[in-house]
VEXDREN-2710 file (C-alpha; in Angstrom, 1 decimal):
% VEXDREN-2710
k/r/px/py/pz
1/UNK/1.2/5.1/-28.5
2/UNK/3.6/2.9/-26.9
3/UNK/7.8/4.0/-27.7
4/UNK/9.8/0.9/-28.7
5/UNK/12.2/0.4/-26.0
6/UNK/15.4/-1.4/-24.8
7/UNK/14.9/-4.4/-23.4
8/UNK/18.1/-6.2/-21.9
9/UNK/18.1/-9.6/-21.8
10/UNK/18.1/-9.7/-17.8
11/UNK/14.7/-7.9/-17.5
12/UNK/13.2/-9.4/-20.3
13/UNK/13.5/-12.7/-18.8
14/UNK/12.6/-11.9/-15.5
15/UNK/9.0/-10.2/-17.5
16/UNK/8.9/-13.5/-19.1
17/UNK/9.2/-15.4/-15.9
18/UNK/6.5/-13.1/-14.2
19/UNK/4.0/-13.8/-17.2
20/UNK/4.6/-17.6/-16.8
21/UNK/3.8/-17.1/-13.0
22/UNK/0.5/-14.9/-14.1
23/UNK/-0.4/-17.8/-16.5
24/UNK/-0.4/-20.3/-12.9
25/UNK/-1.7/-17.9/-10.8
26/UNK/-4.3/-16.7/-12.8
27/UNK/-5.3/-19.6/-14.7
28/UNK/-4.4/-18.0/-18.1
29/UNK/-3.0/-19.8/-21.0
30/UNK/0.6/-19.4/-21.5
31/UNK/0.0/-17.7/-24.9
32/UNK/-2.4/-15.1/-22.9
33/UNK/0.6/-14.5/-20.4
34/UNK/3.0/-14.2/-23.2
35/UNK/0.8/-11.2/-24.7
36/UNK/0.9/-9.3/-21.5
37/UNK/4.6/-9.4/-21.6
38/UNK/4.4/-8.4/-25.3
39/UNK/2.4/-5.4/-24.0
40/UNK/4.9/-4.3/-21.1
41/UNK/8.4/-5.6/-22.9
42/UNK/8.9/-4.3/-26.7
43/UNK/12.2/-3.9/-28.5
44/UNK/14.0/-1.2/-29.7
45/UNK/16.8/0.3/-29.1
46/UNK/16.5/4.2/-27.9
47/UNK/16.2/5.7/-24.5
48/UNK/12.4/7.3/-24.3
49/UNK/13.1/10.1/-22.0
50/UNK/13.0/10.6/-18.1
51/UNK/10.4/10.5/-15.0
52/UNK/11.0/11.6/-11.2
53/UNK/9.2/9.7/-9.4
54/UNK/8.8/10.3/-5.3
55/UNK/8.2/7.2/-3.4
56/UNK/6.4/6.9/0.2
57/UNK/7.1/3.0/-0.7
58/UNK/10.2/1.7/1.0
59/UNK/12.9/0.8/-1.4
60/UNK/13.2/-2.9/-0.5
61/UNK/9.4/-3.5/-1.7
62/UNK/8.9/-1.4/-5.3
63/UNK/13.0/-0.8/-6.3
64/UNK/12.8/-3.7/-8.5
65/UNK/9.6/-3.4/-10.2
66/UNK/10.0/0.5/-10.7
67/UNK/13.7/-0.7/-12.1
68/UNK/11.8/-3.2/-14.4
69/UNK/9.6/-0.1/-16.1
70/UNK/12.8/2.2/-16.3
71/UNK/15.0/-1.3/-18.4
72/UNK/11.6/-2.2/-20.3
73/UNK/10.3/1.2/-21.1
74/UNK/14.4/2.7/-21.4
75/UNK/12.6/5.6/-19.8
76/UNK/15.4/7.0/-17.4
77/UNK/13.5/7.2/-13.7
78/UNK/14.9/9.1/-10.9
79/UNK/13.7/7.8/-7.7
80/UNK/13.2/10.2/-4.5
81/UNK/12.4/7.4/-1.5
82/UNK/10.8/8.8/2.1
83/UNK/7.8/8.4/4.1
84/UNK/4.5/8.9/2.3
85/UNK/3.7/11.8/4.7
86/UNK/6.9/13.4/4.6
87/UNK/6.9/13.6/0.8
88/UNK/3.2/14.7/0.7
89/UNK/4.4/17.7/2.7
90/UNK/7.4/17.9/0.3
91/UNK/5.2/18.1/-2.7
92/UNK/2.7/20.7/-0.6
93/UNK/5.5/23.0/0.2
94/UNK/7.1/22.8/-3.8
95/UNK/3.8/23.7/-5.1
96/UNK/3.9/23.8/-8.7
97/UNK/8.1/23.9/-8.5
98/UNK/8.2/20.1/-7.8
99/UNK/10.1/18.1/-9.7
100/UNK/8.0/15.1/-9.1
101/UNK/5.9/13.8/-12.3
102/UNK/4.5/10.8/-9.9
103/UNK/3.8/10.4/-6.5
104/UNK/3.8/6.8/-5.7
105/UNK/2.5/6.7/-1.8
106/UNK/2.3/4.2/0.6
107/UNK/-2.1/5.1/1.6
108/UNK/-4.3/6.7/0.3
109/UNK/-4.1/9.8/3.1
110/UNK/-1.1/11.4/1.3
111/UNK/-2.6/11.3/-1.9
112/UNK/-6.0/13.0/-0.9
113/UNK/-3.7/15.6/0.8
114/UNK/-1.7/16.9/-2.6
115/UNK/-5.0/15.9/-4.5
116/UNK/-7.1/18.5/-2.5
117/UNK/-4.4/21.2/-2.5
118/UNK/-4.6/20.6/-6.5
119/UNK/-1.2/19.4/-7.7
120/UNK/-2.5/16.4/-9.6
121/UNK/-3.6/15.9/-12.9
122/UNK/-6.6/14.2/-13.7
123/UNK/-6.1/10.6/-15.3
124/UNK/-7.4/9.0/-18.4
125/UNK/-10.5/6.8/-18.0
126/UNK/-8.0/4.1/-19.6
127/UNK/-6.2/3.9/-16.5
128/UNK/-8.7/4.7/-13.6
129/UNK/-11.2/2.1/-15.2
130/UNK/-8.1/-1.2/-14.8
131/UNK/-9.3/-1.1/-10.7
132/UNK/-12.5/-1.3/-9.5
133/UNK/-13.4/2.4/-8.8
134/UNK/-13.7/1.6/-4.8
135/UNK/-9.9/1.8/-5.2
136/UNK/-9.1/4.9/-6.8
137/UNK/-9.8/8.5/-6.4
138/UNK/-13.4/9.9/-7.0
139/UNK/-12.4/12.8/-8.8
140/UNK/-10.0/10.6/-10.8
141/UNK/-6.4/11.9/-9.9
142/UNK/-5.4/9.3/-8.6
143/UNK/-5.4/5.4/-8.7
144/UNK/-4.8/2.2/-6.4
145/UNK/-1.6/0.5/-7.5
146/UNK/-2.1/-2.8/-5.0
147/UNK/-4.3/-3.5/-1.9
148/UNK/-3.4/-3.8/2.0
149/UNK/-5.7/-5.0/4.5
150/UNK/-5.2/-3.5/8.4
151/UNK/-5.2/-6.8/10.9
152/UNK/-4.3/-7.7/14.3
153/UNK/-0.7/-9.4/14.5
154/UNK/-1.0/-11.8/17.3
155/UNK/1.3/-14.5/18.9
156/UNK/0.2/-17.8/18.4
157/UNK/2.1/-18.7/21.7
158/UNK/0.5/-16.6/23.9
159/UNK/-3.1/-15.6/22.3
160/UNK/-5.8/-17.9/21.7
161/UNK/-7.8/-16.5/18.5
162/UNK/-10.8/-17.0/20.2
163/UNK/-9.8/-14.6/22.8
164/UNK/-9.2/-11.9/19.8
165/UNK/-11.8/-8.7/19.9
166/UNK/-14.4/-8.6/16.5
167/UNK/-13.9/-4.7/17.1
168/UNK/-11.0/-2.7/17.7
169/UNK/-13.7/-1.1/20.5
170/UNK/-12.2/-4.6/22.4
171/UNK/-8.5/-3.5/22.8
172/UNK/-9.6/-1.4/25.2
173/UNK/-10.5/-3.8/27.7
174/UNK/-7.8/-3.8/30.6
175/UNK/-6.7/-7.4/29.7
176/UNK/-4.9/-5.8/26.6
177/UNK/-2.8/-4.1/29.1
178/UNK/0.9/-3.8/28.3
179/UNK/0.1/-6.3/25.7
180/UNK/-0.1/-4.4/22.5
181/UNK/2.0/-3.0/19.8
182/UNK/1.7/-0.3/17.0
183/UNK/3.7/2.3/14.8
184/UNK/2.2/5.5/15.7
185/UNK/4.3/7.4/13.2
186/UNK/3.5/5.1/10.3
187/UNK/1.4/6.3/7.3
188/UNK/-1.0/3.2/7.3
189/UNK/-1.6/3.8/11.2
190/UNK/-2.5/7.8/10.8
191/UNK/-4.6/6.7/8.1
192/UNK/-6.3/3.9/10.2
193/UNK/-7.0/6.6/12.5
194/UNK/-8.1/8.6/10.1
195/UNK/-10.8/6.2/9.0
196/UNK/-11.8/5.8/13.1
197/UNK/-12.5/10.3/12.7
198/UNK/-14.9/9.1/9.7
199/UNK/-17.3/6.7/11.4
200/UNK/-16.6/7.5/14.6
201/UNK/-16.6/10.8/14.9
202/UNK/-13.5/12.9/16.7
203/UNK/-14.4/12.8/20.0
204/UNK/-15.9/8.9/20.4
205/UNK/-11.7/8.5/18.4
206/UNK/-9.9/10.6/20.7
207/UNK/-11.9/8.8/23.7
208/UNK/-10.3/5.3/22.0
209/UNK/-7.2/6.1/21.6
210/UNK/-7.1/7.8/25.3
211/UNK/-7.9/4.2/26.2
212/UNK/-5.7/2.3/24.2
213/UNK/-2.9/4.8/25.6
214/UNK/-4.3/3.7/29.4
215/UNK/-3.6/-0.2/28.4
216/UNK/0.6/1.2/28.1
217/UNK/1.2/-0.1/24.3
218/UNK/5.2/0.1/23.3
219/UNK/5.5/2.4/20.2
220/UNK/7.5/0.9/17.4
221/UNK/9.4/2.5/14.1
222/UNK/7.4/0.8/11.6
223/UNK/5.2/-2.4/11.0
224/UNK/7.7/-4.6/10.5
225/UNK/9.0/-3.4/13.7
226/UNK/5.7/-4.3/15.0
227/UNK/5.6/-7.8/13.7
228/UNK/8.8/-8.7/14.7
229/UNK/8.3/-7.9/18.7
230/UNK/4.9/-9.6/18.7
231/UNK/6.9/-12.9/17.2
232/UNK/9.3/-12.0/19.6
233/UNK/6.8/-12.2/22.4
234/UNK/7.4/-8.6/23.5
235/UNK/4.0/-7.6/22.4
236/UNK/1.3/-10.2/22.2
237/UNK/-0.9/-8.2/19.6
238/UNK/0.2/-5.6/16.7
239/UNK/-1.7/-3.4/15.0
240/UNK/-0.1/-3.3/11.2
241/UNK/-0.7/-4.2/7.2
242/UNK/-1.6/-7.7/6.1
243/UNK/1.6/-8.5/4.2
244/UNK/4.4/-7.6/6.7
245/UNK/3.5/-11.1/7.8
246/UNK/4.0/-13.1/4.9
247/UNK/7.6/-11.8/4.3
248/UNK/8.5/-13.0/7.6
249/UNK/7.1/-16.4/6.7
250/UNK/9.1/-16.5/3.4
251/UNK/12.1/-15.6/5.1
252/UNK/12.1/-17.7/8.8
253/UNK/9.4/-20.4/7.6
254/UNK/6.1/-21.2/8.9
255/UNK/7.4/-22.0/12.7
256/UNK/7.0/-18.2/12.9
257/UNK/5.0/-17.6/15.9
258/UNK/2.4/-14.8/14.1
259/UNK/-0.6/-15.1/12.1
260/UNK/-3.1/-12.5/11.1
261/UNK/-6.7/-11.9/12.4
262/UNK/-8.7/-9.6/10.1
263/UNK/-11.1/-7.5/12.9
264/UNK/-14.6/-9.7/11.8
265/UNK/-17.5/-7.1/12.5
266/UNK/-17.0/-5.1/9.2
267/UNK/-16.3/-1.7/11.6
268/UNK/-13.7/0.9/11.3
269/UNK/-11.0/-1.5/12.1
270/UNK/-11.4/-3.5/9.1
271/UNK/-10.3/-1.5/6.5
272/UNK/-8.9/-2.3/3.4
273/UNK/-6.6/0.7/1.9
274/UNK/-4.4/0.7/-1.3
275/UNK/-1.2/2.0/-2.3
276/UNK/-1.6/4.1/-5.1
277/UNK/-0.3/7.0/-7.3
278/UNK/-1.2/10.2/-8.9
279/UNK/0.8/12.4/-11.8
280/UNK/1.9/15.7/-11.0
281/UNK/0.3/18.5/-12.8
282/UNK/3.2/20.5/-12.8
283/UNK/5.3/17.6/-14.1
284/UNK/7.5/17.9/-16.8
285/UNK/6.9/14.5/-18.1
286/UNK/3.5/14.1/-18.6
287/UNK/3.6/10.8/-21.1
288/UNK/6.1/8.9/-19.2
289/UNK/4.1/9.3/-16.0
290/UNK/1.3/8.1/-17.2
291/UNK/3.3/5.3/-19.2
292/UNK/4.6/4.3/-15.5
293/UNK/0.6/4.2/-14.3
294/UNK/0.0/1.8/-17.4
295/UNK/2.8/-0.6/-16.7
296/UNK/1.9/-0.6/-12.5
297/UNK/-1.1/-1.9/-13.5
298/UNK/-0.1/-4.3/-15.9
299/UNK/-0.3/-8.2/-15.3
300/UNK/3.6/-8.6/-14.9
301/UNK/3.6/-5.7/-12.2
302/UNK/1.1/-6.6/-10.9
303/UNK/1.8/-10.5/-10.2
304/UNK/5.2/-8.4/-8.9
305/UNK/3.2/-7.3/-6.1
306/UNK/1.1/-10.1/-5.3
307/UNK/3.9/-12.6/-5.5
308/UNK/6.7/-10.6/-4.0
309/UNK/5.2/-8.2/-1.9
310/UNK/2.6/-10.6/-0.5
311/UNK/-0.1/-7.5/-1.5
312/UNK/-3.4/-7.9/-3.3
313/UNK/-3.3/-7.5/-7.1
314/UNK/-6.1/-4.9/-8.2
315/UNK/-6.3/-5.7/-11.8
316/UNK/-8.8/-8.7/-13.2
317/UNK/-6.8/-12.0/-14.1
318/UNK/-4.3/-11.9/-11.4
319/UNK/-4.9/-13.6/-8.4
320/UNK/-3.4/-13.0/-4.5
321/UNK/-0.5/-15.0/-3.5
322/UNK/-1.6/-18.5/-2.4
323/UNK/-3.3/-18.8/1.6
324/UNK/-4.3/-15.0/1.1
325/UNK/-7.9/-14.9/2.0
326/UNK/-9.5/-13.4/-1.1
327/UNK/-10.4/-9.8/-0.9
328/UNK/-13.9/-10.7/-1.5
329/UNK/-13.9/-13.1/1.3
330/UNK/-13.4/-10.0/3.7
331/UNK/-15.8/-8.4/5.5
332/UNK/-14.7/-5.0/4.6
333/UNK/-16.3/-1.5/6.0
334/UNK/-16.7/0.6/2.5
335/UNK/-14.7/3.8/3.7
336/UNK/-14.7/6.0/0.0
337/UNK/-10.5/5.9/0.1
338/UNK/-11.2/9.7/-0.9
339/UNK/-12.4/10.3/2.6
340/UNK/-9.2/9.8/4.3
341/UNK/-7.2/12.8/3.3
342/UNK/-6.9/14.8/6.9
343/UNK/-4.0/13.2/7.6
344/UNK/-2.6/16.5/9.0
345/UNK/-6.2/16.6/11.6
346/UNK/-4.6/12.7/12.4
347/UNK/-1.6/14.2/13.7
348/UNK/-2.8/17.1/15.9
349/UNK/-4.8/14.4/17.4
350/UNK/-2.4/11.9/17.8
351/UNK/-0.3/14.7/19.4
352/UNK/-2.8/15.5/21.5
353/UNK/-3.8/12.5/22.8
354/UNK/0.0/11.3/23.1
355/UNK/1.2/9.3/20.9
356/UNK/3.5/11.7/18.7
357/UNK/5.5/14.9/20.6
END
């Protein structure tokens, strides 16, 4: 049953403006958009509690839609930002202490880690059944929250696309040599990696990587580290998420020299992960968490992320931002997300091979 919140008028119009923008987007009527903001943005006039939430999603991307639930849902949240990974091993170290009710995570690798270790809390078929169930957990304790595709950033002034491997197998070649980028200490990456363990095998992924290291890539922070050397033309190719592109677009136009190329052969490379979240058994908020789970997969929060975060929407009836190749258009290997919880066997072999101390 839904609490009857305070909604300032701020928030309210910004809700309203997202529902317009779902009504364009996704070809809805305006009276069909109004009704999702009806269900996200009620009236009242009483605080409805509290929620701790701990975030592996940078600030800049989900502060304002996480601030939009806590002003429509008057639902006081508490937001502990950090690497998905570091907060996993937070949450694996507090046990059943943590003060977490959700953990909102940038892959799905640091959810499968505190899902196996047994801190979350199995979620209603209500919510699991919004996304198609190739994007939640198997066991159904946790769920996607939006979609990110892993592509090859390339320079458009010094790489022909045609030149561009199908495989990831072709970075390998000694052409690539001092020509390629990555951020071995970001989530996505480990996770990528994690996927390469699960069709490859360990040692036919340790022999790649080995290689990769022999073609001297520079190491980067992050992925929009990443994205900015290769339009910078210190790296001609990065290996990153879909949508760190499109923000540079929106902010330095589309002069930008970087465009995505989406690995073509369906292999490990081309894997399509989500963000996602899961509610803390040991929670102390149990209603509100899985009030904030509703509203991320509403319409207005989710045109939020496709409009705003340039990520794919996983709900019916909202569409990706516009020049997004559809995710259906993709050609996709089917890793079950559920498979890639051994982030901690990622590290030891990235710290084997070299790539972390």
């Amino acid at each position: 049953m839904h609490q009857q919140p305070h909604t300032p008028k701020a928030y309210a119009t910004f809700a309203i403006a997202l529902a317009w923008g779902i009504a364009a987007c996704a070809r809805t009527t305006p009276t069909d958009a109004e009704l999702a903001v009806e269900t996200a943005v009620e009236a009242d006039g009483q605080p409805s509690g509290s929620l701790v939430v701990y975030s592996g999603r940078s600030q800049s991307l989900v502060d304002p839609v996480i601030q939009l639930f806590a002003e429509t849902s008057g639902i006081e949240v508490q937001v502990r930002y950090g690497s998905t990974a570091e907060l996993a091993a937070t949450i694996l170290e507090e046990g059943g202490r943590s003060p977490a009710d959700i953990f909102f995570a940038q892959d799905p690798g640091g959810l499968g880690a505190v899902a196996d270790a047994g801190l979350l809390a199995p979620l209603p078929e209500e919510i699991l059944s919004r996304v198609d169930s190739r994007f939640a957990s198997p066991d159904g304790l946790w769920v996607g929250i939006s979609g990110r595709a892993r592509v090859i950033a390339y320079n458009t002034e010094g790489v022909d696309p045609a030149e561009l491997p199908v495989g990831l197998e072709g970075f390998t070649d000694p052409s690539w040599k001092g020509r390629i980028g990555l951020p071995p200490t970001n989530s996505s990456f480990q996770t990528m990696v994690t996927g390469l363990r699960q069709v490859w095998g360990e040692a036919a992924t340790r022999d790649w990587l080995a290689s990769i290291l022999a073609n001297e890539p520079v190491f980067y922070e992050n992925n929009t580290a990443t994205v900015a050397a290769v339009g910078a033309g210190e790296v001609e190719v990065g290996f990153v998420n879909h949508y760190y592109l499109y923000r540079f677009l929106a902010e330095e136009g589309e002069s930008f020299p970087v465009r995505n190329y989406f690995l073509p052969d369906g292999g490990a490379g081309s894997l399509v992960m989500v963000a996602g979240a899961g509610h803390l058994s040991s929670g102390a908020n149990a209603d509100n968490a899985l009030a904030f789970l509703e509203f991320m997969l509403s319409p207005v929060a989710q045109q939020y992320f496709a409009g705003s975060t340039y990520e794919y929407p996983l709900i019916e009836g909202v569409n990706p931002s516009p020049g997004l190749t559809p995710l259906s258009e993709l050609n996709a290997i089917h890793i079950p997300l559920g498979d890639l919880a051994d982030l901690q066997g990622t590290v030891a072999l990235l710290q084997e091979v070299g790539y972390l101390p």
